[in-house]
N, CA, C and O atoms as CSV, one atom per row, in Angstrom:
chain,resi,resn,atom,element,x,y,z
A,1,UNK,N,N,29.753,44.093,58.545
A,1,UNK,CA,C,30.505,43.990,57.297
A,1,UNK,C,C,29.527,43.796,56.145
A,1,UNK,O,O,28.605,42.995,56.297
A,2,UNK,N,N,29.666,44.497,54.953
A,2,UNK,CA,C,28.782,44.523,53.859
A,2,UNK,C,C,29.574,43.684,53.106
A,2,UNK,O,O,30.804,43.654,53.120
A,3,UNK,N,N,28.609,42.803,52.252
A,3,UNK,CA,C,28.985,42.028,51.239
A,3,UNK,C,C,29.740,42.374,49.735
A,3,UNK,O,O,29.297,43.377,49.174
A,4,UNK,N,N,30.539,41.835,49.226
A,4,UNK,CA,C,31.484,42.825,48.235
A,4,UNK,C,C,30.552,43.156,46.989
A,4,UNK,O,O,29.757,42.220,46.909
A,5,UNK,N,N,30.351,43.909,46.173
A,5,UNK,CA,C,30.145,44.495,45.469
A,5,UNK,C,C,30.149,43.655,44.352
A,5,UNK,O,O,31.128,42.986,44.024
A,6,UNK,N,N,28.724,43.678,43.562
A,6,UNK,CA,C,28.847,42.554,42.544
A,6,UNK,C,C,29.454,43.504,41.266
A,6,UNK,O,O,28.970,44.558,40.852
A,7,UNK,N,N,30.769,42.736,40.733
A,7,UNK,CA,C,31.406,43.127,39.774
A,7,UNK,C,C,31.018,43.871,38.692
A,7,UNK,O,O,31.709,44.739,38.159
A,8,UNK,N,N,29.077,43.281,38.114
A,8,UNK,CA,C,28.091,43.005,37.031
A,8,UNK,C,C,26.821,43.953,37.733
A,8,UNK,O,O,25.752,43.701,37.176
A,9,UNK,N,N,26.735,44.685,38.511
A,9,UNK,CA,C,26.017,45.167,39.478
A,9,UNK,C,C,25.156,46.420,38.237
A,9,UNK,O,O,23.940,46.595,38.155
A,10,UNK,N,N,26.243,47.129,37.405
A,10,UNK,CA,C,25.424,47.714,36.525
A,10,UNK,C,C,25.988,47.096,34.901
A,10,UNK,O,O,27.106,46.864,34.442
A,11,UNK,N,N,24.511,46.977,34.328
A,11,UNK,CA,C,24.883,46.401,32.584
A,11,UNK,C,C,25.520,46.746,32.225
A,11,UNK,O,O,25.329,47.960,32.298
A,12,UNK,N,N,26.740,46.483,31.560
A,12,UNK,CA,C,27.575,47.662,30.898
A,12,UNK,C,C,27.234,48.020,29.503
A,12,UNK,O,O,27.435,49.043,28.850
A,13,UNK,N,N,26.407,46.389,29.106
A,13,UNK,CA,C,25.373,47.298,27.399
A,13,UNK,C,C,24.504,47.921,27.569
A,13,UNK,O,O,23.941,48.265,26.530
A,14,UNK,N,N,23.967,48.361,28.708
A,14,UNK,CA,C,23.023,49.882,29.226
A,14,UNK,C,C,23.335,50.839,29.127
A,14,UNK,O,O,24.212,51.307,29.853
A,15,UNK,N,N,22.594,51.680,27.954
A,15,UNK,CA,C,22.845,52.884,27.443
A,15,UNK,C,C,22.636,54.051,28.613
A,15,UNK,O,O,22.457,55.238,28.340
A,16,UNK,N,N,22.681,53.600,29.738
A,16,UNK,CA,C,22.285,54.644,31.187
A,16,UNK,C,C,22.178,55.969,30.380
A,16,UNK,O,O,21.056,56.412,30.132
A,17,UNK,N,N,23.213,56.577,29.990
A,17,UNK,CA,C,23.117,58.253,29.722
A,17,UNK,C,C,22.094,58.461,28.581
A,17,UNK,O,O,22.101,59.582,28.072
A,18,UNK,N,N,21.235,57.573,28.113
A,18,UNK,CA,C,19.758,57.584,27.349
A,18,UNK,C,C,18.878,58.386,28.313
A,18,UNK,O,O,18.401,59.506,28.133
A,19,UNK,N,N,18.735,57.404,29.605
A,19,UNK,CA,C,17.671,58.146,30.394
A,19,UNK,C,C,17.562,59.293,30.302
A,19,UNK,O,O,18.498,60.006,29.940
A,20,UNK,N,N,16.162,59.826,30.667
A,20,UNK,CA,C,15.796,61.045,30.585
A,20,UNK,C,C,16.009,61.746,31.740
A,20,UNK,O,O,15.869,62.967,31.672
A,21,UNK,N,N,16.389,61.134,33.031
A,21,UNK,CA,C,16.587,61.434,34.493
A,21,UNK,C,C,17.678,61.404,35.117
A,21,UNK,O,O,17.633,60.351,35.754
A,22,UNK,N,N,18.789,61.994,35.362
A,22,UNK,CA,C,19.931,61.578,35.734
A,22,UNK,C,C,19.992,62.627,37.195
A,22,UNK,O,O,19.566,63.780,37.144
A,23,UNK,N,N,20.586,62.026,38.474
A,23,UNK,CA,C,21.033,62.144,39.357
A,23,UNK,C,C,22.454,62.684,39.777
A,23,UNK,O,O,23.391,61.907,39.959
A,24,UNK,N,N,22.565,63.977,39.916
A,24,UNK,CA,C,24.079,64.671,39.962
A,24,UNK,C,C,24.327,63.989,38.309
A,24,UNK,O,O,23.590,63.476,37.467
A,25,UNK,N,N,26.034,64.370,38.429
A,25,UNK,CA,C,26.804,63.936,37.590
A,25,UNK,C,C,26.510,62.531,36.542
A,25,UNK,O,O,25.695,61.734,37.006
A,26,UNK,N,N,27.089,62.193,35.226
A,26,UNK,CA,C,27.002,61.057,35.228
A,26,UNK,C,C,27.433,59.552,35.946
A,26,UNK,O,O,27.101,58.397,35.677
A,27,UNK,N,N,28.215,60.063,36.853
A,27,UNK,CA,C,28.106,58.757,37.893
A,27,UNK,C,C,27.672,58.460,39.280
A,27,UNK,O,O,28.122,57.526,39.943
A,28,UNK,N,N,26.509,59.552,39.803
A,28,UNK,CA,C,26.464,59.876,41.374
A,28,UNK,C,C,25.633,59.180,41.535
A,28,UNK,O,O,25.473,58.776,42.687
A,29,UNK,N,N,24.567,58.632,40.298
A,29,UNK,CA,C,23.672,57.905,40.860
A,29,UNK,C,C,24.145,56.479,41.040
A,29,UNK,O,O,23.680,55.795,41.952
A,30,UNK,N,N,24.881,56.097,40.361
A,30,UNK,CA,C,25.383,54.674,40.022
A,30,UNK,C,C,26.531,54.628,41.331
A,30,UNK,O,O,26.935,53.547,41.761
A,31,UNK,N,N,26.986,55.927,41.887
A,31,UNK,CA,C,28.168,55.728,43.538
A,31,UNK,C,C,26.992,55.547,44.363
A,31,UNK,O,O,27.105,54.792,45.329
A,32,UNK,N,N,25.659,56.228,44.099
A,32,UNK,CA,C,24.773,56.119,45.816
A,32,UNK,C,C,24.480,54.783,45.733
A,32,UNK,O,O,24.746,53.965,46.613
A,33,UNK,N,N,23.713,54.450,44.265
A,33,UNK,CA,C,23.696,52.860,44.466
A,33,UNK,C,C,24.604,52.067,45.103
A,33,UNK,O,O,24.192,51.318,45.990
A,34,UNK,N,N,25.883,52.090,44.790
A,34,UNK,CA,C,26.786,51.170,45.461
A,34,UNK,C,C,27.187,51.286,46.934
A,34,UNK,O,O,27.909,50.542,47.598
A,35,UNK,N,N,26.444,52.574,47.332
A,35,UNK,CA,C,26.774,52.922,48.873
A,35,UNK,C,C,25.427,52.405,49.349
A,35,UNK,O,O,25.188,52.293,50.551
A,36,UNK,N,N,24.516,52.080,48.371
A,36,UNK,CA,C,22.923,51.984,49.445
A,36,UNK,C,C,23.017,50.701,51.201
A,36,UNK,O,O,22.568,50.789,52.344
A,37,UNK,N,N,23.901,49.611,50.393
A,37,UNK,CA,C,24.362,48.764,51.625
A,37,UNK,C,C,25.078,49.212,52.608
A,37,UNK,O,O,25.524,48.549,53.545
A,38,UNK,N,N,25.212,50.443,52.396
A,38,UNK,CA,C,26.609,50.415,54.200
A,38,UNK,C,C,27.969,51.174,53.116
A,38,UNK,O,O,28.104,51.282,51.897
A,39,UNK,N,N,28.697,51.533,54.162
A,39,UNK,CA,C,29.923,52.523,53.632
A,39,UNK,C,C,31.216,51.310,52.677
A,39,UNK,O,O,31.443,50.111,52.835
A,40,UNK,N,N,31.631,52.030,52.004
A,40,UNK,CA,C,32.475,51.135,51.016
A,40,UNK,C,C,33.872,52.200,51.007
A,40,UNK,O,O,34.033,53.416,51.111
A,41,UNK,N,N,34.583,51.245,50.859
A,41,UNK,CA,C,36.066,52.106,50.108
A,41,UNK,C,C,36.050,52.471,48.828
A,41,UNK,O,O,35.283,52.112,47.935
A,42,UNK,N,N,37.079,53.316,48.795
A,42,UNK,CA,C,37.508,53.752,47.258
A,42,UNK,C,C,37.468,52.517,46.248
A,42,UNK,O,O,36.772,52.398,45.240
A,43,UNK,N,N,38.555,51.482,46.877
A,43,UNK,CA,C,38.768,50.419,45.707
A,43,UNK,C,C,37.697,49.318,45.603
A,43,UNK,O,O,37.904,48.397,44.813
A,44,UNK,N,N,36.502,49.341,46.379
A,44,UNK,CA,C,35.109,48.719,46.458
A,44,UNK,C,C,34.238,49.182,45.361
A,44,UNK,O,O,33.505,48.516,44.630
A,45,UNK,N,N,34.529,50.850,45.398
A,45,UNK,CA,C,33.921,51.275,44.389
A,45,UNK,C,C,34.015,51.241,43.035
A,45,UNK,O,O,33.115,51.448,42.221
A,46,UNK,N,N,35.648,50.852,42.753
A,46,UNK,CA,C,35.983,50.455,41.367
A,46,UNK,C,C,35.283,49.628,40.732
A,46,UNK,O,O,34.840,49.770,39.593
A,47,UNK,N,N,35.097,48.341,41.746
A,47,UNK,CA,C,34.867,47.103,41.557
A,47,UNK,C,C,33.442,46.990,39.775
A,47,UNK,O,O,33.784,46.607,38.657
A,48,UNK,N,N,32.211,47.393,40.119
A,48,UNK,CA,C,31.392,48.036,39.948
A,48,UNK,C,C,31.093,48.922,38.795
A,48,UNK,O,O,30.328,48.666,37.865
A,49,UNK,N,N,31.846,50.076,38.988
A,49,UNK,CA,C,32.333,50.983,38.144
A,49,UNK,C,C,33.686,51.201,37.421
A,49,UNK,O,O,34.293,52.266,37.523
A,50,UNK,N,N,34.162,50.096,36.647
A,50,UNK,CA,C,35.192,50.041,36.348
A,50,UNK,C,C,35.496,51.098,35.137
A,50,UNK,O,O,36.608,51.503,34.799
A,51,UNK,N,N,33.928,51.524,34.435
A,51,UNK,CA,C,34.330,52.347,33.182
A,51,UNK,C,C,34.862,54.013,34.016
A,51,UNK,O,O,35.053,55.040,33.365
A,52,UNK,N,N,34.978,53.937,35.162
A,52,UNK,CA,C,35.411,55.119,35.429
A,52,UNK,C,C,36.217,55.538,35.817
A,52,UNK,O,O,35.822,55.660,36.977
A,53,UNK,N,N,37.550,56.074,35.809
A,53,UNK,CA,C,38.974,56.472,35.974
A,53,UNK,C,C,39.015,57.401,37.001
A,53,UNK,O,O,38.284,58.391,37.042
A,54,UNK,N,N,40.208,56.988,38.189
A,54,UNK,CA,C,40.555,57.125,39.471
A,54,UNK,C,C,39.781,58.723,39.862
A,54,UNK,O,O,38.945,59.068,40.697
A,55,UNK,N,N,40.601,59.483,38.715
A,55,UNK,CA,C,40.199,61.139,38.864
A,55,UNK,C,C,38.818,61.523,38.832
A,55,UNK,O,O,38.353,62.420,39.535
A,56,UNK,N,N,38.077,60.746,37.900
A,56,UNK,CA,C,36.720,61.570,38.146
A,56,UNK,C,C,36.272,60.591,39.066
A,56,UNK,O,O,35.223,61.112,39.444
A,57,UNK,N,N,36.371,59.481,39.701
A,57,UNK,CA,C,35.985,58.914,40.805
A,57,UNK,C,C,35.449,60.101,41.674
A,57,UNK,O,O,34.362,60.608,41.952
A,58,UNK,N,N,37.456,60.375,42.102
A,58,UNK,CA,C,37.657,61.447,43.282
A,58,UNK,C,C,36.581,62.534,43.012
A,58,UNK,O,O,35.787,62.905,43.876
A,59,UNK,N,N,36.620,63.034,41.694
A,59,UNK,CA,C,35.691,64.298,41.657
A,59,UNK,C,C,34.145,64.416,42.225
A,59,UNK,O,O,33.483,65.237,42.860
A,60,UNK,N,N,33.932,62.959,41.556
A,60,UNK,CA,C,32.168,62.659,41.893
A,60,UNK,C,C,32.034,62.536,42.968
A,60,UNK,O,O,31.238,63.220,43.610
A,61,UNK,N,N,32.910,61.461,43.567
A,61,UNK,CA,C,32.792,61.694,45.047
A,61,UNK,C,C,33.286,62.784,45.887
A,61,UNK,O,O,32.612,62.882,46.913
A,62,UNK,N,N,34.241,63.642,45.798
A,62,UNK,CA,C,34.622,65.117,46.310
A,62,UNK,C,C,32.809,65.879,46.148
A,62,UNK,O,O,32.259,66.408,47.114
A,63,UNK,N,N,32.184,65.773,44.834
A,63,UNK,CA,C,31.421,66.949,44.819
A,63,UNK,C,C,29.763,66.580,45.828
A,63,UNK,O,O,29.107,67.325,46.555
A,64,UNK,N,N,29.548,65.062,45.418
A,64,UNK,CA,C,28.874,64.106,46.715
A,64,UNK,C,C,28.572,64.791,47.875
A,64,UNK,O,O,27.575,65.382,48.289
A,65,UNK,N,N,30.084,64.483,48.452
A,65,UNK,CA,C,30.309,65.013,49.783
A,65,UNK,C,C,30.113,66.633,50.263
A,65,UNK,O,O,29.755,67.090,51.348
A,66,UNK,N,N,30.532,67.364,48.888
A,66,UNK,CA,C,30.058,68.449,49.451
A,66,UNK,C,C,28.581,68.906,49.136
A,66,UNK,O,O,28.269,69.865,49.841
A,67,UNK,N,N,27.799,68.584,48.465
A,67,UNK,CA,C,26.276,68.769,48.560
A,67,UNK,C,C,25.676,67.918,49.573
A,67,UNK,O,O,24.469,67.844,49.802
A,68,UNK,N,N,26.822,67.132,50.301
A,68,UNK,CA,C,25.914,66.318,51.974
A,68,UNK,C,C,25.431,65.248,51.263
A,68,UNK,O,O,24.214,65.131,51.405
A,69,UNK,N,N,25.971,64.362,50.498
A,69,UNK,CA,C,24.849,63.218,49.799
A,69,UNK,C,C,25.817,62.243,50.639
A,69,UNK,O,O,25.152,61.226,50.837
A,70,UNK,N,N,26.880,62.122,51.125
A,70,UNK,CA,C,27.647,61.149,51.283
A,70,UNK,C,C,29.069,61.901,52.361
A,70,UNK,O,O,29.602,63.009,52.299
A,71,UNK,N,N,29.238,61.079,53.003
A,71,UNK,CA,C,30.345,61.626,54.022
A,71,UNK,C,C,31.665,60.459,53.650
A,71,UNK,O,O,31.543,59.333,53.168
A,72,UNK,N,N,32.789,61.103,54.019
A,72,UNK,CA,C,33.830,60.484,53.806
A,72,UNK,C,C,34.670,60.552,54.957
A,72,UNK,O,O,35.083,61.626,55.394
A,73,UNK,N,N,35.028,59.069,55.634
A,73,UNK,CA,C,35.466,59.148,56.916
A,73,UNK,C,C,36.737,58.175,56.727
A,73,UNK,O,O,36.817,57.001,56.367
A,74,UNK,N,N,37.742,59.169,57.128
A,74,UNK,CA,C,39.290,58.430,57.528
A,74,UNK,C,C,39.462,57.566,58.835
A,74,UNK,O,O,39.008,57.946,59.914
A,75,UNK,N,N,40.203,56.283,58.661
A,75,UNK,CA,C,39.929,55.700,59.559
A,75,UNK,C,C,41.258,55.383,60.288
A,75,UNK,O,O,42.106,56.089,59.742
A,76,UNK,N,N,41.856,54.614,61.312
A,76,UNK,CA,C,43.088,54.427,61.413
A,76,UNK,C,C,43.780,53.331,60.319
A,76,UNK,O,O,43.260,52.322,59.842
A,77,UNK,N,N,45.062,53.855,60.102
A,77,UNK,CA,C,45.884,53.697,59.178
A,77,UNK,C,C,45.504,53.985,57.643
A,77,UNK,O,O,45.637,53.223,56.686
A,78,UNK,N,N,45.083,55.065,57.665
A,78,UNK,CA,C,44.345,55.946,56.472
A,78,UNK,C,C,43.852,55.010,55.356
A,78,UNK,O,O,44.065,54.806,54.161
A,79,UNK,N,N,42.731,54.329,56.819
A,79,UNK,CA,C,41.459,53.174,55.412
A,79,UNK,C,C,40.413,54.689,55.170
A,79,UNK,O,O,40.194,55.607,55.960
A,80,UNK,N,N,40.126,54.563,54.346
A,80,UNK,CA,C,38.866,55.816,53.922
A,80,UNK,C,C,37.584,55.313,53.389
A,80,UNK,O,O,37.438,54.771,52.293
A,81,UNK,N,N,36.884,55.490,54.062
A,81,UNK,CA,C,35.159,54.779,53.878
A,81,UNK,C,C,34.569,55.879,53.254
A,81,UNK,O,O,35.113,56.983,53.231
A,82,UNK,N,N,33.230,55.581,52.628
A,82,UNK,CA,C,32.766,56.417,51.720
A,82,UNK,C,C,31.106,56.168,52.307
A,82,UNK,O,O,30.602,55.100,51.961
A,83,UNK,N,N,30.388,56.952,53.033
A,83,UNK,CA,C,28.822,56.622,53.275
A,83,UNK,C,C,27.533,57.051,52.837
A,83,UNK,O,O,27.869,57.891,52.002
A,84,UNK,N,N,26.461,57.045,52.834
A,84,UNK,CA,C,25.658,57.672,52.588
A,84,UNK,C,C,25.049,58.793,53.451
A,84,UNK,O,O,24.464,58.283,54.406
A,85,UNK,N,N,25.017,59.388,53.454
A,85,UNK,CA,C,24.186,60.705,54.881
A,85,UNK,C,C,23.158,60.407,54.705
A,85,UNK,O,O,23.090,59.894,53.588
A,86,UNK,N,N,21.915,60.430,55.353
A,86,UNK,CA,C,20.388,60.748,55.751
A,86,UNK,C,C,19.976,61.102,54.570
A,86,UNK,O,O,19.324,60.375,53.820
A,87,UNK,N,N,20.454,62.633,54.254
A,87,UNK,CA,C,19.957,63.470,52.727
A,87,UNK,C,C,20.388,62.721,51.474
A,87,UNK,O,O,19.845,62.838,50.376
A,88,UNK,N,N,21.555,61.840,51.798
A,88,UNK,CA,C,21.963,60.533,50.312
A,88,UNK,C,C,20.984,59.876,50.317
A,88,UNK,O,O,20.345,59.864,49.265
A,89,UNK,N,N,20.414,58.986,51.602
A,89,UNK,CA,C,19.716,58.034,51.780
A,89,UNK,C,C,18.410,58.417,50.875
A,89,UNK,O,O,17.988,57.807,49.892
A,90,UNK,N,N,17.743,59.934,51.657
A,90,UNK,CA,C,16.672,60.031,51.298
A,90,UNK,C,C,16.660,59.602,49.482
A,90,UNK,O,O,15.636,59.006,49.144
A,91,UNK,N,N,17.345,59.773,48.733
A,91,UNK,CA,C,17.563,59.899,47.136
A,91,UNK,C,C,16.773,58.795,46.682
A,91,UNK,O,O,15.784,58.814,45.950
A,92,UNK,N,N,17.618,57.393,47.470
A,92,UNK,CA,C,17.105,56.025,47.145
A,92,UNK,C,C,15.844,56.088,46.428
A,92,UNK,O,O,15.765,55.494,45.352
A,93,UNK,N,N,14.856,56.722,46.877
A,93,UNK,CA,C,13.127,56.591,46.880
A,93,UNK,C,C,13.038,56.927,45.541
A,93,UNK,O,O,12.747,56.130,44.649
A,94,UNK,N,N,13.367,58.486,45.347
A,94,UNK,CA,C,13.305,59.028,43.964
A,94,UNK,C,C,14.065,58.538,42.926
A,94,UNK,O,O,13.845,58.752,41.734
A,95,UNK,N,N,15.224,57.683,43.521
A,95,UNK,CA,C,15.981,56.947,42.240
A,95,UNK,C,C,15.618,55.760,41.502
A,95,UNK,O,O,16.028,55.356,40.413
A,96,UNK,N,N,14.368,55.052,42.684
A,96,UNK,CA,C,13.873,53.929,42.510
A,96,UNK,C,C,12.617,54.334,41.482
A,96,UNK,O,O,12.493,53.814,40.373
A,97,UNK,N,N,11.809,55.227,41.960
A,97,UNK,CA,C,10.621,55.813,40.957
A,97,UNK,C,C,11.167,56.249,39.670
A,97,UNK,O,O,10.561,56.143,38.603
A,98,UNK,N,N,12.499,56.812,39.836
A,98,UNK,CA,C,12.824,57.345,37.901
A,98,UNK,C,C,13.559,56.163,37.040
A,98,UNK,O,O,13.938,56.324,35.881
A,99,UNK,N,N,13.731,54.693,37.943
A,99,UNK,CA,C,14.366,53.802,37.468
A,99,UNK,C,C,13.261,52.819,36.781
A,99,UNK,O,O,13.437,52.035,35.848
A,100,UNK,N,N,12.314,53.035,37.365
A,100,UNK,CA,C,11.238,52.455,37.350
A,100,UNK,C,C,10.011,52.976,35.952
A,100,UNK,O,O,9.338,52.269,35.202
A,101,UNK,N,N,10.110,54.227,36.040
A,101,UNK,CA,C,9.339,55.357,34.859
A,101,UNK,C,C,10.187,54.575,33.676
A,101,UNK,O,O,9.636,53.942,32.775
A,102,UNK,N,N,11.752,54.733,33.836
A,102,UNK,CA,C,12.428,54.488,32.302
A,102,UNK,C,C,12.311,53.028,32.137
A,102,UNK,O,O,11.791,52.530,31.138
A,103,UNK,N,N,12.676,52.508,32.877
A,103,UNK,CA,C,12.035,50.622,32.520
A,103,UNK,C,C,10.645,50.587,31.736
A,103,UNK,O,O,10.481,50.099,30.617
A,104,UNK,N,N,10.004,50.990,32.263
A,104,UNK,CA,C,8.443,51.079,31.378
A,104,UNK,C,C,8.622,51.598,30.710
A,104,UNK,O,O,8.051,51.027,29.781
A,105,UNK,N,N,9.257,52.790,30.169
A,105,UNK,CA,C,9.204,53.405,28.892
A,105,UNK,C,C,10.492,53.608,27.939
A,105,UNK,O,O,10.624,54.601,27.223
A,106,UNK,N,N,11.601,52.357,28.026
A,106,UNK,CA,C,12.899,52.504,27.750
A,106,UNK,C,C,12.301,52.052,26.174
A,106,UNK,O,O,13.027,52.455,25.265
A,107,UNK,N,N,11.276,51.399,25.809
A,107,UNK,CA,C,11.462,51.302,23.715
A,107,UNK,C,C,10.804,52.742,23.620
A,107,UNK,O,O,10.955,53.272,22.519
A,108,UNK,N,N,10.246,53.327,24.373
A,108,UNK,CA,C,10.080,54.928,23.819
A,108,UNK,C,C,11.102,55.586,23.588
A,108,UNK,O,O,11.273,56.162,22.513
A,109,UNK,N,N,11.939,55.606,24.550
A,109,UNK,CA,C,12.989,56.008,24.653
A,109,UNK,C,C,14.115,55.976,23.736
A,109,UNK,O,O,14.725,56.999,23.423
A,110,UNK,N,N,14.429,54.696,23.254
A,110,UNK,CA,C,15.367,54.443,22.438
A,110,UNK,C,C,14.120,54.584,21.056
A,110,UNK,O,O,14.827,54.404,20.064
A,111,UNK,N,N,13.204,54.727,20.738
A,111,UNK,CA,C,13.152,55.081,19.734
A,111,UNK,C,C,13.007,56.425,19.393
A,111,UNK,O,O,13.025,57.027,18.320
A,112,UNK,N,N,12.913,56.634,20.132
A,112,UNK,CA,C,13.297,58.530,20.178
A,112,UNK,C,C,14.773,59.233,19.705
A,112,UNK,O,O,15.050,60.156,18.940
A,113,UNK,N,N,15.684,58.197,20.671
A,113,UNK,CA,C,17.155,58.677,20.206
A,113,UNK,C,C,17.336,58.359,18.905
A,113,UNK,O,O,17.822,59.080,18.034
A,114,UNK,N,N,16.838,57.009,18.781
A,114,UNK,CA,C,17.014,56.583,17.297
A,114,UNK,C,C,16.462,57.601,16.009
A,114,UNK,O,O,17.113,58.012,15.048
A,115,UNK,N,N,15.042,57.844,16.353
A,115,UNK,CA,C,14.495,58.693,15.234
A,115,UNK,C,C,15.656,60.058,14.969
A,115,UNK,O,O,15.432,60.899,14.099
């Protein structure tokens, strides 16, 4: 059993869509994060990501699953888990290095948008 999902898990005064690096969609990187512990439900995932509405949930995660980043498994009495695949997993590495580039260079950054 994975531990619940910290509510505060991403800043919400984090201008995320600043970065210069984004992962799928604007929310695929911020779903693998929340899958990096072990498989989660739909309403786990809210938790987390609350700025994001039911439908494009489904979408991000529908399109996930079909580029193999994440599998979606029905369970008895139609609980539905959400996981990472091998090829999701691998992401972690590269998400950690471009999280890492923009931390060091996030006042470049914002003074860039700004200028």
């Amino acid at each position: 059993m994975t531990a619940p999902l910290d509510p505060d898990m991403f800043d919400p005064a984090c201008p995320s869509d600043l970065a210069p690096i984004r992962f799928g969609d604007k929310w695929a990187g911020l779903i693998i994060r929340c899958l990096e512990d072990g498989p989660r439900r739909f309403s786990e995932l809210r938790v987390p990501l609350r700025g994001i509405t039911a439908k494009v949930l489904t979408g991000s995660l529908r399109t996930l699953t079909r580029k193999g980043l994440i599998t979606r498994t029905v369970h008895p009495a139609q609980r539905v888990e959400y996981a990472l695949t091998p090829l999701g997993r691998s992401m972690i590495g590269p998400m950690n290095a471009a999280c890492e580039w923009t931390w060091e260079h996030w006042d470049e950054i914002l003074d860039a948008h700004e200028a």
